[in-house]
C-alpha positions in Angstrom: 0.0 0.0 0.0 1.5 3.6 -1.0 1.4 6.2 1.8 -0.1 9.5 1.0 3.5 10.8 1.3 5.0 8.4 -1.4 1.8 9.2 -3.5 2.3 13.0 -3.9 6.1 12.4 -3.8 5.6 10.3 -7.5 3.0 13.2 -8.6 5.1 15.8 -8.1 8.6 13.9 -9.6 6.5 12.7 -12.8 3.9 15.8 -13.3 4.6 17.4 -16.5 4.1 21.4 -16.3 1.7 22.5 -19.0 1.1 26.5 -19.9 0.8 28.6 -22.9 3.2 31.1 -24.7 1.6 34.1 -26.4 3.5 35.3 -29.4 3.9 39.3 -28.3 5.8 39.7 -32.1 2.4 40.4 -33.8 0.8 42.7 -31.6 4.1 44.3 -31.4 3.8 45.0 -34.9 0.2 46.1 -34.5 0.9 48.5 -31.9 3.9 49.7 -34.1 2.0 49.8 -37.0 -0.6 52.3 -35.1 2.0 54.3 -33.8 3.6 55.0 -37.2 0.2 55.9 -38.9 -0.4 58.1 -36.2 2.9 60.1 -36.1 2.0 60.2 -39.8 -1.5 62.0 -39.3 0.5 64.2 -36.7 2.9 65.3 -39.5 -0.1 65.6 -42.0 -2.0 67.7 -39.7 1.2 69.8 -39.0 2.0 70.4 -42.2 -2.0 71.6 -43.0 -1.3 74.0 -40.6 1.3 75.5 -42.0 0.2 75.5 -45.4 -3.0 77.3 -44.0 -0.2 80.1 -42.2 1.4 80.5 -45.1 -1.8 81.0 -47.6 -3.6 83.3 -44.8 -1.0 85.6 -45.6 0.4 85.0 -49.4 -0.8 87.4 -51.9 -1.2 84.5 -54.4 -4.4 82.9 -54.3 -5.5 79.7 -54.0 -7.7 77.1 -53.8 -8.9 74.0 -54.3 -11.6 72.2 -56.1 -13.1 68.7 -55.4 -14.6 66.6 -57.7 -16.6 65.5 -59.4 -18.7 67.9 -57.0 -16.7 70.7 -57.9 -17.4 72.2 -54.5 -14.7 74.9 -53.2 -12.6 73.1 -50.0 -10.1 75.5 -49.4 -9.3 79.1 -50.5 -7.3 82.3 -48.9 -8.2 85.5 -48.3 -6.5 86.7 -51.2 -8.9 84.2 -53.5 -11.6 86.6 -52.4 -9.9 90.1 -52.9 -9.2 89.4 -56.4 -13.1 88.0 -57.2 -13.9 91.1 -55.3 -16.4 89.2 -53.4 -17.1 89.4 -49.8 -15.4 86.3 -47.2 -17.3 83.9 -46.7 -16.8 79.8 -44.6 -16.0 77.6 -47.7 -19.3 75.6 -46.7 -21.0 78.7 -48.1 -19.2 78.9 -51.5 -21.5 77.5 -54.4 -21.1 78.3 -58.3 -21.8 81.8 -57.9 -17.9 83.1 -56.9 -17.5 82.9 -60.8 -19.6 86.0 -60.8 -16.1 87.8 -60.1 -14.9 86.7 -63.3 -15.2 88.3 -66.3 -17.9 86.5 -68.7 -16.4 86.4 -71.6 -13.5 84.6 -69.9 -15.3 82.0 -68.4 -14.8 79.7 -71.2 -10.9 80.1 -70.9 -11.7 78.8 -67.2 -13.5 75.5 -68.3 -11.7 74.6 -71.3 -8.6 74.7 -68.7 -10.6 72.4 -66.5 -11.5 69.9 -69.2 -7.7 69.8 -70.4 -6.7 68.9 -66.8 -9.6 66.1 -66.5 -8.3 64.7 -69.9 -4.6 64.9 -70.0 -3.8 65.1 -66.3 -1.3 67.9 -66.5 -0.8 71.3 -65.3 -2.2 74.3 -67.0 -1.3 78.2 -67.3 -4.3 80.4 -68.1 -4.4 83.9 -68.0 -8.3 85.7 -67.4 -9.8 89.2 -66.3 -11.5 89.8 -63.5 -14.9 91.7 -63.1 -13.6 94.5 -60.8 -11.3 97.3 -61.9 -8.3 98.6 -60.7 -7.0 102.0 -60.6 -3.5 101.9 -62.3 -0.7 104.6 -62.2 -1.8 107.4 -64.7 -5.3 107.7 -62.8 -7.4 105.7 -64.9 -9.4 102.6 -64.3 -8.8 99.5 -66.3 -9.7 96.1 -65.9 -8.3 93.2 -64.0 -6.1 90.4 -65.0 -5.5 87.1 -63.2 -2.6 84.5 -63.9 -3.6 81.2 -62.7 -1.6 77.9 -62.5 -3.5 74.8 -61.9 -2.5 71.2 -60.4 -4.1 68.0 -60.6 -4.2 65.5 -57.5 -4.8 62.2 -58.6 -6.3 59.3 -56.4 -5.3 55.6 -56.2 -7.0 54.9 -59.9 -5.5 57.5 -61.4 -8.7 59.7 -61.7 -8.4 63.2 -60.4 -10.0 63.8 -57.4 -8.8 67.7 -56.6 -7.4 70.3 -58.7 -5.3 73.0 -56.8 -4.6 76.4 -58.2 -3.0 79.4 -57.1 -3.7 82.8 -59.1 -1.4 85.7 -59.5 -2.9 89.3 -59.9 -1.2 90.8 -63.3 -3.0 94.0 -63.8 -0.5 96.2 -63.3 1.6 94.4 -66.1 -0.9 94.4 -68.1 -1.6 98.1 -67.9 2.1 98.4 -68.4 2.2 96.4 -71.5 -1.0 98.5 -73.1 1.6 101.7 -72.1 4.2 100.7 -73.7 1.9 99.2 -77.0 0.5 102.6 -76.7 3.6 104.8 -76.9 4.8 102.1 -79.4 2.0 102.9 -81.7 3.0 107.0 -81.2 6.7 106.8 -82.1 5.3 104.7 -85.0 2.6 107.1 -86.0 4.8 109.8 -85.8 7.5 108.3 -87.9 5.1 108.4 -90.5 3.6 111.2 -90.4 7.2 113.0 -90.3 8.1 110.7 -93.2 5.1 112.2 -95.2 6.0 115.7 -93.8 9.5 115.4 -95.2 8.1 113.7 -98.5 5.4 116.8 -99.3 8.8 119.3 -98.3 11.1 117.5 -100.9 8.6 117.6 -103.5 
């Protein structure tokens, strides 16, 4: 007959230990993985900010488009200076801020937008504005934008947001027509001196 002793004694030499191991390695990685995409929305969100900062006070304008809603997102304060319409929360903004643009030009504007839905590339386009400016010599004349615009493309290739910033150029402009102007004088008055001198020699 085994004593009690001699009976735990055999259970406790013979008893095999049995547990369970959890592999930390993938939740590691999980963890890791969360980390890394939120540092990565930190640095996103950072560097919104700053392109915000350094829009707010940029005399270029810009914004951006969405599609295919074509609803406004984003735009500066110096978007709505050169529309010369009055601020407003983009949530407000509906097709009506092309108002500020001259009408005639508006087909400069969506011929742009259709080469950038087709062909994915960059375009230059140069417009006039609604509102006058009051240049140099006193006069009013109108104004003229210069506008670069961007496509951003999604995972399909498709463009999802078009981003353009606008340059006012009225004042070159107005120089131009100045210097076209004085041009045509010199050249008027070449030829009228030519005929003077031709009706003399006669």
């Amino acid at each position: 007959m085994v004593s009690l002793f001699e009976y735990f004694h055999v259970v406790k030499t013979n008893a095999v230990t049995a547990g369970c191991t959890t592999d930390i390695d993938a939740q590691k990685r999980v963890e890791n993985d969360a980390l890394q995409a939120l540092q990565a929305l930190e640095r996103a969100s950072a560097s919104e900010q700053r392109f915000v900062r350094f829009t707010a006070s940029s005399p270029v304008a810009v914004h951006i488009i969405e599609l295919p809603s074509r609803a406004i997102s984003f735009c500066n304060s110096a978007w709505f200076e050169m529309l010369g319409i009055a601020p407003v929360p983009v949530s407000q903004l509906d097709s009506s801020w092309t108002d500020g643009i001259l009408e005639q030009d508006l087909p400069t504007i969506r011929d742009s937008l259709h080469r950038i839905l087709t062909t994915h590339e960059p375009q230059t386009i140069q417009f006039r504005f609604r509102r006058m400016f009051l240049s140099g010599d006193g006069h009013r004349y109108q104004s003229w934008g210069s506008s670069i615009s961007h496509p951003e493309l999604d995972e399909h290739g498709a463009v999802k947001a078009i981003m353009t910033t606008t340059t006012d150029i009225s004042h070159l402009k107005w120089a131009e027509d100045v210097q076209r102007s004085r041009v045509e004088e010199a050249l008027e008055a070449k030829r009228q001196n030519e005929v003077f001198i031709d009706m003399t020699s006669q």
